[in-house]
Structure formats: structure tokens, C-alpha cells
N, C-alpha and C positions, 0 to 999 in steps of 0.2 A: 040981248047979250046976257042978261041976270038967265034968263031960261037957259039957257045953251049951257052957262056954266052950273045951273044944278042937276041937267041933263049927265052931265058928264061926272060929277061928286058922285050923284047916283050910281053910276055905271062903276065906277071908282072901285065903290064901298061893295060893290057886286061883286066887282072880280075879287077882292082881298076875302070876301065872304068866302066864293069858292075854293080859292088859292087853299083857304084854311080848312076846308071839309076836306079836301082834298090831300092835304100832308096827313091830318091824323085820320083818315082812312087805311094810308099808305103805311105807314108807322104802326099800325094795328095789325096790316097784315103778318104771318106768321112765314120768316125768309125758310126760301128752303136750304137746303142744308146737302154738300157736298164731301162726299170720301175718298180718300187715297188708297188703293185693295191694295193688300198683301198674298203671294202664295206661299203655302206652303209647301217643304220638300226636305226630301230625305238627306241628311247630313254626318257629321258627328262634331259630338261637343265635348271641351276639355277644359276641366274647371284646374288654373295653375296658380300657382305662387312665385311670387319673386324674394330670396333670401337674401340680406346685406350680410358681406364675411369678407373675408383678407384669404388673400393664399402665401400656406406657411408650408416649410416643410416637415417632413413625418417627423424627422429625430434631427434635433436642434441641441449640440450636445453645447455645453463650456468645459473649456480645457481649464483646470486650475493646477497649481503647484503642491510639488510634494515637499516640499520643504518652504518656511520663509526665509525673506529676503529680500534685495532689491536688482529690479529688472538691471540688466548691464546692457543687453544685445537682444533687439527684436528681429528675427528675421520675415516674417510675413506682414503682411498689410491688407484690410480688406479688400476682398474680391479678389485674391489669390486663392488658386486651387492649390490644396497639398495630398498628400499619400499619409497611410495612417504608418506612423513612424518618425516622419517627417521632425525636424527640431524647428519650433517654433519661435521661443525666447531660452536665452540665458539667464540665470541666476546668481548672482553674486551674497553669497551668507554673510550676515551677522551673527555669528555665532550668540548662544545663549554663554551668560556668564558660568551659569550654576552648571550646565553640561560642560565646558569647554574646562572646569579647574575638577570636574570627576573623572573626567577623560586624563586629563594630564596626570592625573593623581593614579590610575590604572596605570601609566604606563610607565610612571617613577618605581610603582611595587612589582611590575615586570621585570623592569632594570633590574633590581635587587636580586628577584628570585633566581635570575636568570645567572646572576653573579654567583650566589651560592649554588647554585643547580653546577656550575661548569668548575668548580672547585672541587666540589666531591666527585665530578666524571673524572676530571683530572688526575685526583688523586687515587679515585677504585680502579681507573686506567692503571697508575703505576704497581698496584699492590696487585692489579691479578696481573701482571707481567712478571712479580716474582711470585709467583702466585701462593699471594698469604690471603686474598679474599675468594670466594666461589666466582664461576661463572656467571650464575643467578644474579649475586651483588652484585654486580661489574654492571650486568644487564639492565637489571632495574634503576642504579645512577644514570646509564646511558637515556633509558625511556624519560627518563625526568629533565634531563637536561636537554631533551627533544622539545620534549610539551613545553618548557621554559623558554625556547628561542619563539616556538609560534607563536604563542601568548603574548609576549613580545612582538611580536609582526601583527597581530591581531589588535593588542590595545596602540601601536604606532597608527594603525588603519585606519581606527576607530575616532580617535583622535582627530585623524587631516578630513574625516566625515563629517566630523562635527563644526570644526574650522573652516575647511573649506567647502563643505558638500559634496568631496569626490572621493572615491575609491580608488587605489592605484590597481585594484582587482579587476574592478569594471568601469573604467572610466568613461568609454562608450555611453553607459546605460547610467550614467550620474544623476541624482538627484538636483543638480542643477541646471539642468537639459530639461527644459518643457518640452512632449512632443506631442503631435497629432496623433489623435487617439481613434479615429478614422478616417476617410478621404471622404474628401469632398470640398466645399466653398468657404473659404474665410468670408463670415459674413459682418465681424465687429470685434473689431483689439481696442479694450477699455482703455487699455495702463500705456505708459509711456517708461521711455528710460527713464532709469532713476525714481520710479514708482515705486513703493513699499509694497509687496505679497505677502498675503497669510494662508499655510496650508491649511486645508480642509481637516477640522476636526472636530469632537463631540460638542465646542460650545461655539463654535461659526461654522459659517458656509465653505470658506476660503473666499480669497482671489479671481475674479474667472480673468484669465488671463487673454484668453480668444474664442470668442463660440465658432464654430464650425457644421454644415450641416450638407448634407448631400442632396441637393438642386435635380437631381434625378426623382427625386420619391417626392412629390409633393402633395398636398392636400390641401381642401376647401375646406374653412375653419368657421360658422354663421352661428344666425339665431334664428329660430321659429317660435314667432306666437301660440300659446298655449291652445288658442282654439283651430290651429292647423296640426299640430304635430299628432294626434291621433291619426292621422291621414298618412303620415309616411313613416313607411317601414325601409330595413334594413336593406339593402341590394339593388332600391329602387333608383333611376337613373335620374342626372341633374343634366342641363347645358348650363357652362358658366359662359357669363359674358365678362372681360376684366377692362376697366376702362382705359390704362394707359398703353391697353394693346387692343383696338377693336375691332382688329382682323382676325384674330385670334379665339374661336370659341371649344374649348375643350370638352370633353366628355368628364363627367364622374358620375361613381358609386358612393351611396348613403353606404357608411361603416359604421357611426358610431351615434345613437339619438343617445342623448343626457337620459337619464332616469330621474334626473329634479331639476327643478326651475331653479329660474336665476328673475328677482324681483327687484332687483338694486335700479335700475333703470326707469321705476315707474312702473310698465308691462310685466307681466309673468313670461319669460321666453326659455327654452332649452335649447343648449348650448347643440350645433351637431356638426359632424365629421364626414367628410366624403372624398376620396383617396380618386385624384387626378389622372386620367389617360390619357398619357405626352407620346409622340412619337421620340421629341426633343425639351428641352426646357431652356433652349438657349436666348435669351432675352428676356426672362421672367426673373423677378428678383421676388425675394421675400418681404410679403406684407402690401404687397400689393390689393389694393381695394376689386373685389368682385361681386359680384350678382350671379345667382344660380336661380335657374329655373325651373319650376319640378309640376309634372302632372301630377296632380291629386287623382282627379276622377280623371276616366274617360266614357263614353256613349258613343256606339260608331253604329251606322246606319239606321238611325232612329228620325222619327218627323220632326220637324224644328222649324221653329218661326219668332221672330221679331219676339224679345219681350216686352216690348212695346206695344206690343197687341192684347197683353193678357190685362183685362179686369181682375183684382185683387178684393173681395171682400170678406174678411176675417180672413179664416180657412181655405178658404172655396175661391177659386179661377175661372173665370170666364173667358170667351171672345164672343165675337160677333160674327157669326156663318152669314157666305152673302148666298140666297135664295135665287134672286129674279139681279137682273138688270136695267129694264124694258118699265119707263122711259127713265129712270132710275133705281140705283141699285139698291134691294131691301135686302136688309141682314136679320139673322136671327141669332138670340142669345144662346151661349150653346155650352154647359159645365164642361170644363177640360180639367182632364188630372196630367201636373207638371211635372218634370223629373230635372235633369239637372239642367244649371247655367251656367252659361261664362259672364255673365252680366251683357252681352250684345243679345246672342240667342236664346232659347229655352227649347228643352226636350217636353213633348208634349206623348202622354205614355197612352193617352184614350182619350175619346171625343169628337176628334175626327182624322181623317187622314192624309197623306202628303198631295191627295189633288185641291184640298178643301183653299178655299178661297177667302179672306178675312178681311173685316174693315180696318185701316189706318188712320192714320193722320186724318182730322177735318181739313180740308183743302180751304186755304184765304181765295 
């Protein structure tokens, strides 16, 4: 029994001996190694950008008043269409003190004038009917006593202008009539009745009483980063994409690149402008958030492949050309000169051609 069981210890310690020559043989050997080929083939490449911007329209006017005051009567509301002409809001004047007792004060010294003026007509009246005065006299009281009634009608005028804001000449075209200053879309009324306005003058802005803008002429308003904007010029074409309409993809033209950067944001970006081709614009409001897409480069019928195949050292590109495949495939290193990317493919300008064959991916 002792024999049998060192018979077998032996045999044991045998096999775990070989078991072990046997792993780190295997372990030593050098695995082969398998590739995923790539072809090559003639394509074209387009290296794009995507620009964040709003769409606004060309001319976005504010209506403000030509007089102050305070609002009495609004007649529009956002997102009414008007005609330029159109009366927007009323005005109701506070007259100034300091105007309203110079005004009255013109039309007290009218009164007067106007009194002497019709005394002497009166009276060169009676003397050239027996005629102790000339013609001439007679005439020239008459002329005076003319100019003394308009003056008259002129500082009364002047007066109800100042008080009330209206002309009894032009009451139509009163300075207390805001009107639309061209057609198109009420897009925002600040003020409410009973708002206080101030006309526009050398030391404010005024009131804007209503902006208004024509929804027909629209534009794409963005930024471009400073290391793209070299790349686009004037005329060249955009597709936007707008996201609260995604069926919707429009055409436009570059019109306007900034000539300076804007660094407030952190980035260096220029500001650019590109003028919308609608057949309609009905559904688009202003200030809506868009994306425009713009070819920088393009490469059209040039060999392209994977950049995922190009080796990268320093300067210099490589692949790997497959030679044989017989009983596996051997590649050779082969310098390729690059040209452009879209970061998927790469234009390959020399080194080999669109039948050439490349190694990929190491296959698990």
C-alpha cells in the first residue's frame, strides 16, 4: 500500500512538473496578431461649422413720441400688423408751465395789437371816404390790420399746441397721434395707459412707445470663433436649422463679418449677419434661437479613408499598405501626405491610390 501511494505522489508531482513547462512555454509563445482592412475610394470631404445665433429682423424700428405726455388711448397690441401711417397711441399733454404762460402772454399782446391795428383801419376807413387821407394810408392801415388778425389766429393756435397738443390747422397729423412709421409687425408696447412719455431729444433717447419691424426681411444674427472666421467670406451660403420649427430649414447669405472681435464672453468671436431666403415667414417670430451651417472647405472627387488609419508622427503620416494576404495579411508602412478633414474621413493627396487597401482596427 505505502508503494502504490508513492508510486502515485511521483506521478503527481510529474504531471504538475509538465503542467508548468507547459504554461510558460505557451505564455512565451509570441500571439499572432489579426487586422480589420480598410479600402480606399474616391469621395469628397467637407470640412463645416455649426453657428449659435437668433433670427431677428433687418430693421427693428421703435416708435417714440413727438411730444411729452401721458399715454390716454392705445390702439395696437403686440403681434398686430399695422400700415405705416397707421395711429398707434394717443396722447394726452401736460403742458409745460414756462411754455404755456409765453404762449398766453403772445396772445394777450395779439389781442392788443390787434385792437389798435382795427382803430386806425377804422378810422383811415372814415377819412379816406372823405378823402382827407391818400389811398396809400388807407392801404397800408388795411395791410396792418390784416397781419394783426392772423397773428392773432396764429398765437391762439400756438397756444391750444402747447396746451393741448393739437393744431385746429392739422388736426389729423397732431402731435398727439403716435403713428406707425412703417408696416409691418407690432412686436412689443412698453407703456400702458396712463404711462408718462418723453419726446426724443438732445439729452434722452425718448419713450419707445411700440417697436415694429417687417417679419418679411429677416436675418441670421450669430458668432464665429476667431479661429474660423478667416474661412468665410461675404456671399457664401448658410442652411439654418431653427429649433422651435424643425421642419423648417432655410437658406441664407453671409452679408455682413464684424471687422472686430467681441471678448466679453471669455472667446474672441465676431459678430456676423446673414439675410434669410423665405418664400413666407408666417410662423417665425423674432428672436428665435437657430443653428446655421456653413461649408468652410470643400474636396470633391479626391481619395479618402478612415482617419483612423492614419499614423501621426510629428509632421509626417502614415498607413499601413496591405502587400500579400496568403496565409495572412502583411502590410507595409507607406508616408502619406494629408489634405483635408471632417474629423470621420481624411483626404489623402499622395501615397497611394483609391484601389489601395489599409490595415484597421486590431481584431479581438
Amino acid at each position: 500500500m505505502k508503494k502504490f501511494f508513492k508510486i502515485f505522489l511521483w506521478c503527481l508531482l510529474g504531471l504538475v512538473f509538465l503542467g508548468t513547462l507547459f504554461f510558460l512555454w505557451n505564455n512565451s509563445r509570441t500571439p499572432e496578431t489579426f487586422y480589420d482592412t480598410v479600402k480606399a475610394e474616391n469621395g469628397s470631404i467637407e470640412r463645416t461649422t455649426v453657428l449659435t445665433g437668433k433670427i431677428e429682423p433687418r430693421d427693428e424700428i421703435a416708435i417714440k413720441p413727438q411730444i411729452s405726455g401721458i399715454i390716454s388711448e392705445i390702439m395696437v397690441e403686440a403681434g398686430d400688423n399695422v400700415n405705416e401711417g397707421d395711429v398707434i397711441a394717443r396722447i394726452k399733454v401736460i403742458p409745460d408751465a414756462q411754455q404755456l404762460s409765453s404762449a398766453q402772454n403772445r396772445v394777450t399782446v395779439a389781442e392788443i395789437d390787434l385792437k389798435d391795428a382795427q382803430a386806425k383801419y377804422e378810422r383811415d376807413k372814415e377819412l379816406y371816404g372823405k378823402k382827407v387821407v391818400s389811398r396809400e394810408e388807407f392801404e397800408t392801415s388795411e395791410k396792418t390790420y390784416n397781419r394783426a388778425i392772423e397773428e392773432l389766429e396764429s398765437a391762439r393756435d400756438a397756444f391750444n399746441i402747447v396746451r393741448e397738443g393739437v393744431s385746429k390747422y392739422n388736426a389729423k397729423e397732431s402731435n398727439t397721434l403716435v403713428r406707425a412709421t412703417i408696416t409691418g409687425l407690432v412686436l412689443d408696447v412698453p407703456v400702458k395707459v396712463g404711462s408718462s412719455v418723453i419726446q426724443a431729444n438732445t439729452m434722452n433717447d425718448g419713450t419707445t412707445v411700440a417697436t415694429i419691424a417687417d417679419m418679411n426681411k429677416l436675418i441670421f444674427k450669430g458668432k464665429v470663433d476667431e479661429t474660423e472666421v478667416g474661412l468665410l467670406r461675404v456671399g457664401m451660403p448658410m442652411d439654418i436649422s431653427i429649433g422651435a420649427m424643425p421642419d423648417l430649414h432655410p437658406l441664407a447669405t453671409i452679408e455682413y463679418i464684424s471687422p472686430k472681435g467681441d471678448d466679453s464672453g471669455g472667446a474672441n468671436t465676431f459678430e456676423i449677419k446673414a439675410a434669410l431666403v423665405l418664400d413666407s415667414a408666417e410662423g417665425l417670430r423674432a428672436g428665435y434661437s437657430a443653428n446655421a451651417n456653413v461649408v468652410l472647405e470643400r474636396a470633391q472627387n479626391v481619395v479618402t479613408v478612415p482617419e483612423s488609419v492614419i499614423s501621426f508622427e510629428g509632421d509626417s503620416t502614415f498607413v499601413y499598405l496591405r502587400t500579400d494576404s496568403i496565409p495572412q495579411a502583411v502590410f507595409e508602412r507607406r508616408a502619406v501626405t494629408t489634405g483635408l478633414s471632417d474629423g470621420i474621413k481624411i483626404e489623402v493627396k499622395n501615397g497611394i491610390d483609391s484601389t489601395a487597401v489599409l490595415r484597421g482596427a486590431q481584431k479581438k
